[in-house]
BAMILUM-155012 format. One record per residue (C-alpha): residue number from 1; x, z, y. Coordinates in steps of 0.05 Angstrom, whole numbers, plus 5000, padded with zeros to 4 digits. Each point is the difference from the previous one (the first is absolute). Layout:
REM residues N
+------+------+------+------+
! resi !    x !    z !    y !
+------+------+------+------+
!  NUM !    X !    Z !    Y !
...
+------+------+------+------+
This chain:
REM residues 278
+------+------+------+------+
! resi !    x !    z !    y !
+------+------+------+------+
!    1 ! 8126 ! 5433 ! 1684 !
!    2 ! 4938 ! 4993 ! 5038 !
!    3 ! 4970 ! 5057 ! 5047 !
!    4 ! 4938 ! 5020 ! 4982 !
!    5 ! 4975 ! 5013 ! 5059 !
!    6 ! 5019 ! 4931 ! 5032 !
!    7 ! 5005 ! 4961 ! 4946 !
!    8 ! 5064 ! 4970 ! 5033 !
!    9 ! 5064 ! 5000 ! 4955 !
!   10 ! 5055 ! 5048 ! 5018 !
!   11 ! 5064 ! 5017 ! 4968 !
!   12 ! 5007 ! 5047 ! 4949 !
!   13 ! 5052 ! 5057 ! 5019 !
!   14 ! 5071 ! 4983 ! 4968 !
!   15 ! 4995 ! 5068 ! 4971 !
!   16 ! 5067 ! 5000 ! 4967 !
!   17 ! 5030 ! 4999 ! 5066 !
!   18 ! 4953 ! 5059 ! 5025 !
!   19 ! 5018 ! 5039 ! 4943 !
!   20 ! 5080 ! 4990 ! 5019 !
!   21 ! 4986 ! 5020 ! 5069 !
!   22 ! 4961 ! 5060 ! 4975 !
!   23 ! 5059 ! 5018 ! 4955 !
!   24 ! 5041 ! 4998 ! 5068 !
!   25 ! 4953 ! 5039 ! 5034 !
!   26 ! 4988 ! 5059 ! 4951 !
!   27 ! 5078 ! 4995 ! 4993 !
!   28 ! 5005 ! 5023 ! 5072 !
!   29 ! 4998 ! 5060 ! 5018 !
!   30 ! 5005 ! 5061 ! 4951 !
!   31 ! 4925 ! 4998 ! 4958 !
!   32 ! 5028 ! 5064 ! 4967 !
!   33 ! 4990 ! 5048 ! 5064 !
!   34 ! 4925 ! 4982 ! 4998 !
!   35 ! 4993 ! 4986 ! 4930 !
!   36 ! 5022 ! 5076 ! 4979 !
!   37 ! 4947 ! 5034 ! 5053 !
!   38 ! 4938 ! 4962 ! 4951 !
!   39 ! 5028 ! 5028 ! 4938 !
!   40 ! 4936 ! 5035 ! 4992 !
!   41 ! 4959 ! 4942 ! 5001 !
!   42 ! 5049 ! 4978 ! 4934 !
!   43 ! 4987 ! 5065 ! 4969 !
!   44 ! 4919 ! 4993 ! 5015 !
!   45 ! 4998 ! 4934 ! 4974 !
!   46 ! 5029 ! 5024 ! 4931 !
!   47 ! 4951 ! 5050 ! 4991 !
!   48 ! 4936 ! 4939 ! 5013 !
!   49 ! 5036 ! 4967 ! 4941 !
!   50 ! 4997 ! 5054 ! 4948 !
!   51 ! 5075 ! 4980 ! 4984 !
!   52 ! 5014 ! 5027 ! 4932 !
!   53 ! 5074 ! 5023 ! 4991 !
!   54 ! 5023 ! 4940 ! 4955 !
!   55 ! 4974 ! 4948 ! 5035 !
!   56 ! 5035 ! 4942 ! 5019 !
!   57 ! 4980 ! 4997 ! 5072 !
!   58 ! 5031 ! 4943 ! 5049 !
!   59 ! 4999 ! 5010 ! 5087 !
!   60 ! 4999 ! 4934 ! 5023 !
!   61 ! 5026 ! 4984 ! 5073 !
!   62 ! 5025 ! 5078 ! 4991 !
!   63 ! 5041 ! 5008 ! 5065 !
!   64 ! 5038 ! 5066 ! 5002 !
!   65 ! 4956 ! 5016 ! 4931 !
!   66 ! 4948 ! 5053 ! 5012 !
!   67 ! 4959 ! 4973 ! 4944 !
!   68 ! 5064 ! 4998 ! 4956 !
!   69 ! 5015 ! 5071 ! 5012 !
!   70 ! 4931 ! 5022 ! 4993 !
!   71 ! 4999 ! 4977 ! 4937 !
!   72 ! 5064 ! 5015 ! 4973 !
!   73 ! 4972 ! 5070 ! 5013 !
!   74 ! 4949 ! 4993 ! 4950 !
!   75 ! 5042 ! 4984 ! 4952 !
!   76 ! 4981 ! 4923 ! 4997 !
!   77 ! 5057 ! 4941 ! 4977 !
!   78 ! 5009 ! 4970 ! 5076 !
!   79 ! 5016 ! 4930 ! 5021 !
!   80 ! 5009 ! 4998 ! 5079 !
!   81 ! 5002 ! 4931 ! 5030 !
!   82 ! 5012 ! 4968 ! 5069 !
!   83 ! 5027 ! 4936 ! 5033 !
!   84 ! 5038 ! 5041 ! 5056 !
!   85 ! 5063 ! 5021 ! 4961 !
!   86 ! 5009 ! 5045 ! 5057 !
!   87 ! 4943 ! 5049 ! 4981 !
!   88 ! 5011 ! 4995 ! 4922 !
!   89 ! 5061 ! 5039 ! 5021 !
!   90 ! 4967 ! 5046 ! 5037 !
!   91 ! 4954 ! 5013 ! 4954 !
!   92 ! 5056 ! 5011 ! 4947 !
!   93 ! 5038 ! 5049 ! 5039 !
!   94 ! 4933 ! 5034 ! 5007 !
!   95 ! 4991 ! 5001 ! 4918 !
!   96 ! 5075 ! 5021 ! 4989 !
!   97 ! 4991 ! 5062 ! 5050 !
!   98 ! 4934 ! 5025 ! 4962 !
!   99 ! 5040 ! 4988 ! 4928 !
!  100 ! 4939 ! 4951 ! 4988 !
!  101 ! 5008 ! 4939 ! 4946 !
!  102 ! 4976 ! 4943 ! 5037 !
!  103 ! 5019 ! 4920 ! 4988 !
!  104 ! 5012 ! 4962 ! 5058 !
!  105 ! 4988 ! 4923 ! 5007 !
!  106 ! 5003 ! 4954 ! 5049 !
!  107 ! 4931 ! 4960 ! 4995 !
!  108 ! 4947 ! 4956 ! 5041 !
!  109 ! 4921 ! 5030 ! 4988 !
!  110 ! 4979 ! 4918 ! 4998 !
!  111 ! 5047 ! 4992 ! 4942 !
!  112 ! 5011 ! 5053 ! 4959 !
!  113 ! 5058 ! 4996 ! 4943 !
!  114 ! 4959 ! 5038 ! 4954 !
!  115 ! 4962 ! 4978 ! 4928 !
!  116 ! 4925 ! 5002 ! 4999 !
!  117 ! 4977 ! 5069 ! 4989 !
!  118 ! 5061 ! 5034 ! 5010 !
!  119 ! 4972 ! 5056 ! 5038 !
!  120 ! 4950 ! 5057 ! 4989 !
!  121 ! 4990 ! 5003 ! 5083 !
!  122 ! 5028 ! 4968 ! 5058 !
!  123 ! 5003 ! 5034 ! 5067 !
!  124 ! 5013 ! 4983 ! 5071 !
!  125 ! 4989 ! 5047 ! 5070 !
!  126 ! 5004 ! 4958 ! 5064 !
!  127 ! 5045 ! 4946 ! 4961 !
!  128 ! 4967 ! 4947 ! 4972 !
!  129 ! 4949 ! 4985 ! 5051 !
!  130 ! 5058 ! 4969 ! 5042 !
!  131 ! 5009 ! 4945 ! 4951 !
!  132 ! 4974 ! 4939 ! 5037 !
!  133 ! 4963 ! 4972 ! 4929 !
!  134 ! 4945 ! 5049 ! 4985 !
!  135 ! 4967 ! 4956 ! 4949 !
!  136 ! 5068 ! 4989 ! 4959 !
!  137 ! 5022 ! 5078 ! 5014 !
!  138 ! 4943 ! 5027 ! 4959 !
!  139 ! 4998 ! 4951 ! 4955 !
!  140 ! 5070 ! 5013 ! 4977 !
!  141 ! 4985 ! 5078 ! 5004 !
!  142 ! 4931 ! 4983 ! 4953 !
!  143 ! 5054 ! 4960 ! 4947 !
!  144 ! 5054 ! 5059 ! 4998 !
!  145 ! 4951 ! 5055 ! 4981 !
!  146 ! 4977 ! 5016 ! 4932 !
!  147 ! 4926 ! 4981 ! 4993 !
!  148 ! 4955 ! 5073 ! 5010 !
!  149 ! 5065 ! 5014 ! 5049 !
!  150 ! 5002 ! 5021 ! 5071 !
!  151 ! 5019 ! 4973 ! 5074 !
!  152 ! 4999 ! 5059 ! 5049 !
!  153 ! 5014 ! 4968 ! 5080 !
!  154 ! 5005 ! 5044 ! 5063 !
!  155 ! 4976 ! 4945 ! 5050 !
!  156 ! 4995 ! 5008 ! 5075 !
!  157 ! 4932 ! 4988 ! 5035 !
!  158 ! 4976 ! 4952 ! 5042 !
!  159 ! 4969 ! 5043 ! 5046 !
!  160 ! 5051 ! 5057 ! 4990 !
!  161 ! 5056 ! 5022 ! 5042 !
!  162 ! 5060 ! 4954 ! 4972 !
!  163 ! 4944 ! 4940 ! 4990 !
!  164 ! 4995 ! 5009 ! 5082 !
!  165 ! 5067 ! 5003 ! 5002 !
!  166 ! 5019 ! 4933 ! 4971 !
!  167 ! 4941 ! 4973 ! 5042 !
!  168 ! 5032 ! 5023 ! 5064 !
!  169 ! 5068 ! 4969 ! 4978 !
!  170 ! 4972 ! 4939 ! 4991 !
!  171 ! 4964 ! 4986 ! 5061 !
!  172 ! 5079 ! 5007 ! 5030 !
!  173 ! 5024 ! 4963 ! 4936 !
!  174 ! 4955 ! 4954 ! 4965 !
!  175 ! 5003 ! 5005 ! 4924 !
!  176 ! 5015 ! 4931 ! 4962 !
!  177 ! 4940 ! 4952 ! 5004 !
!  178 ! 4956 ! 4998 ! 4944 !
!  179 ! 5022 ! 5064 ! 4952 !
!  180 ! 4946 ! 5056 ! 4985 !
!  181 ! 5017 ! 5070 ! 5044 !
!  182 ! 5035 ! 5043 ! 4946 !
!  183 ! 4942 ! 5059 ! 5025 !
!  184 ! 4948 ! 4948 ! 4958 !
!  185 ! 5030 ! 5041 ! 4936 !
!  186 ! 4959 ! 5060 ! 5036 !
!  187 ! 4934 ! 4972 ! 4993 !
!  188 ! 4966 ! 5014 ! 4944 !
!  189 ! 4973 ! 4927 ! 4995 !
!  190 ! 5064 ! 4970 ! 5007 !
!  191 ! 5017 ! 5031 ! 4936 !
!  192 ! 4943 ! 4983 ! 4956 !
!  193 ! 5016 ! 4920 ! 5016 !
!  194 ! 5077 ! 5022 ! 4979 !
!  195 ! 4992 ! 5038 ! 4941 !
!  196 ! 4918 ! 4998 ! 4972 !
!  197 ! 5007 ! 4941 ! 4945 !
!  198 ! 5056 ! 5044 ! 4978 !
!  199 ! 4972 ! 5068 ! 5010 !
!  200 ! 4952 ! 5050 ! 4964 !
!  201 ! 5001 ! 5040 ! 5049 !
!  202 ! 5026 ! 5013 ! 5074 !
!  203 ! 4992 ! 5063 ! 5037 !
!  204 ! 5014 ! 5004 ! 5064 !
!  205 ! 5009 ! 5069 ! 5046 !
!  206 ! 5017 ! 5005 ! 5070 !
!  207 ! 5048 ! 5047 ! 5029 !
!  208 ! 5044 ! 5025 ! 5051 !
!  209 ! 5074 ! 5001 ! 5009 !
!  210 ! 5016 ! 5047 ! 5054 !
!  211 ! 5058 ! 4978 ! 5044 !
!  212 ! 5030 ! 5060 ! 5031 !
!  213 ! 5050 ! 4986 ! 5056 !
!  214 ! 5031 ! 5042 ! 5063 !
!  215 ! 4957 ! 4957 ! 5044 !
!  216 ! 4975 ! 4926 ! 5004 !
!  217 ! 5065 ! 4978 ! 5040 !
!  218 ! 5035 ! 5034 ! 4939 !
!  219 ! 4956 ! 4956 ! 4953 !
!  220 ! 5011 ! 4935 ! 5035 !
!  221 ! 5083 ! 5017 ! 5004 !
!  222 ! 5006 ! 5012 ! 4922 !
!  223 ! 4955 ! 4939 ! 4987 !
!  224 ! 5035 ! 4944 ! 5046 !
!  225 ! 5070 ! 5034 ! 4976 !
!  226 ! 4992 ! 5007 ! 4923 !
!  227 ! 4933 ! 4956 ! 4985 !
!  228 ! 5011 ! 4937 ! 4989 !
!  229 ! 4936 ! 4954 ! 5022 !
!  230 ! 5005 ! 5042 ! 5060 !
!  231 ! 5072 ! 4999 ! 5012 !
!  232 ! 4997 ! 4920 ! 4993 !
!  233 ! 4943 ! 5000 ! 5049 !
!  234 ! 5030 ! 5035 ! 5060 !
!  235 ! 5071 ! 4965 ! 4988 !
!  236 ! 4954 ! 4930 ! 4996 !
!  237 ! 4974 ! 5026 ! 5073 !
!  238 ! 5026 ! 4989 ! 5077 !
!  239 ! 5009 ! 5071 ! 5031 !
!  240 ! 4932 ! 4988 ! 5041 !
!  241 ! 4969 ! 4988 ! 4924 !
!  242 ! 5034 ! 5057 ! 4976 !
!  243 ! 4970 ! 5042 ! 5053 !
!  244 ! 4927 ! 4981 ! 4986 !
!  245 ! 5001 ! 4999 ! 4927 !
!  246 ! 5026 ! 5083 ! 5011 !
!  247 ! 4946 ! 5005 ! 5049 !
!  248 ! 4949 ! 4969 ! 4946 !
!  249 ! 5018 ! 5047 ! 4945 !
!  250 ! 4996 ! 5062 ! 5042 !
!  251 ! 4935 ! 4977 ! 5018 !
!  252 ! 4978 ! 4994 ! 4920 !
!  253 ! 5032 ! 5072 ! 4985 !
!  254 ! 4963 ! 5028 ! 5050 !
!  255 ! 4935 ! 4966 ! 4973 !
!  256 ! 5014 ! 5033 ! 4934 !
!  257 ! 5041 ! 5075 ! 5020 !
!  258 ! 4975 ! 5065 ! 4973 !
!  259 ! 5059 ! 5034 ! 5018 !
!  260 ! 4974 ! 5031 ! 5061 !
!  261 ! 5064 ! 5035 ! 5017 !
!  262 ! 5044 ! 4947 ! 5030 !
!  263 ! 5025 ! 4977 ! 4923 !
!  264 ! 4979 ! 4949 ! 4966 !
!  265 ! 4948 ! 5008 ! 4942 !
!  266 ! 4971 ! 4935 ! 4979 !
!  267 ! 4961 ! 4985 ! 4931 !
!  268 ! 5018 ! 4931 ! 4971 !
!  269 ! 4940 ! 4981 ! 4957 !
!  270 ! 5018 ! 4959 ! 4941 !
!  271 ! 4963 ! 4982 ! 4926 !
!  272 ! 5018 ! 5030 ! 4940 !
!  273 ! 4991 ! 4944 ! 4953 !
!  274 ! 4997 ! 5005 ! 4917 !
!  275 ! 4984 ! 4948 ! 4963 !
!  276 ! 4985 ! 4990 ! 4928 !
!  277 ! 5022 ! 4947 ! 4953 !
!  278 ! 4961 ! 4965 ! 4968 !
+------+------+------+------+
């Protein structure tokens, strides 16, 4: 491809090996002790989709399965999928405690092993903006959703507390060359090039996810122990780099803090996204 800006020709990003180091990455770790402290955001994001009880409803890149839960709880016919066998298990155990009918399947967002139409709304919180092919993830969540159907997305921000976040990581370790920032799926104009031919409508909302922890060093511990893009990015670091990378993120909590009392209250902005089908 050719850069834009430059007009010099540059390598396009092998992205099927990104995607199997991103596999390795969110394999590390344990998602499942930060994936079960958003559940709300799951249960939110059900509610912006109106989900009818009856609907078939698939949570793409589900993790641990907040969405799935969700909307297992309203009743709807759930199809949770994820390309980390690790957290499709997680997410089971989850369903089995709660007595709630959920299918599990092992599944990539770019390539969906669904039939045209096969859904009445597709759903995805902090998931499927990871997937290093915007342009083919929406497009395959556009072709698995019943035309007048939904797509309801809980994306981080940009500008937000986990968009920082990322930002800080990278400036210790780069990103892969030439693949669009995963927070691009919180901008609202992002989104209209992804999804408008297809869309009759998109709404956007932004909101807050309010991380609650005993205190930032607290944060930073559960993170770089159980999360993996930051547990691959101190264990990629030299203990001198793993030092100032701490030192950087106790800088951005402290930017965003409204705990006031020596914990750690911090609201993570992200967009609420439903989109219509055309």
């Amino acid at each position: 491809m050719t850069s834009v800006r430059t007009g010099v020709a540059v390598a396009a990003p092998d992205l099927a090996a990104i995607k199997q180091r991103q596999q390795a990455t969110w394999a590390s770790g344990d998602f499942g002790i930060i994936g079960t402290t958003l559940q709300i955001v799951g249960e939110t994001l059900c509610e912006a989709a109106d989900l009818r009880s009856g609907s078939k409803v698939l949570d793409v890149a589900a993790g641990n399965g907040n969405c799935s839960l969700a909307a297992a709880r309203r009743w709807c016919d759930v199809t949770s999928t994820d390309y980390v066998p690790a957290l499709l298990e997680d997410g089971r155990r989850r369903a089995s405690a709660e007595r709630l009918k959920v299918t599990f399947r092992e599944a990539d967002v770019e390539a969906l092993p669904f039939d045209d139409g096969a859904f009445d709304a597709v759903l995805s919180s902090f998931g499927v903006m990871f997937a290093p092919d915007h342009a083919r993830s929406a497009s395959e969540m556009l072709r698995v959703v019943r035309s007048g159907g939904t797509i309801a997305l809980a994306n981080w921000t940009p500008a937000g507390f986990i968009g920082r976040m990322f930002g800080v990581i990278g400036r210790h370790v780069p990103p892969p060359a030439g693949v669009t920032p995963p927070a691009r799926w919180g901008l609202p104009e992002h989104l209209e090039l992804l999804f408008g031919e297809g869309a009759a409508r998109i709404r956007t909302t932004p909101r807050d996810f309010m991380f609650r922890y005993l205190s930032a060093a607290h944060f930073i511990d559960v993170f770089r122990t159980w999360y993996g893009p930051v547990h691959k990015a101190f264990a990629a670091l030299p203990a001198k780099g793993q030092d100032q990378l701490d030192a950087d993120m106790h800088e951005l909590i402290a930017e965003f803090n409204e705990g006031g009392d020596g914990t750690m209250v911090v609201p993570g902005e992200y967009l609420e996204i439903v989109v219509t089908k055309r």
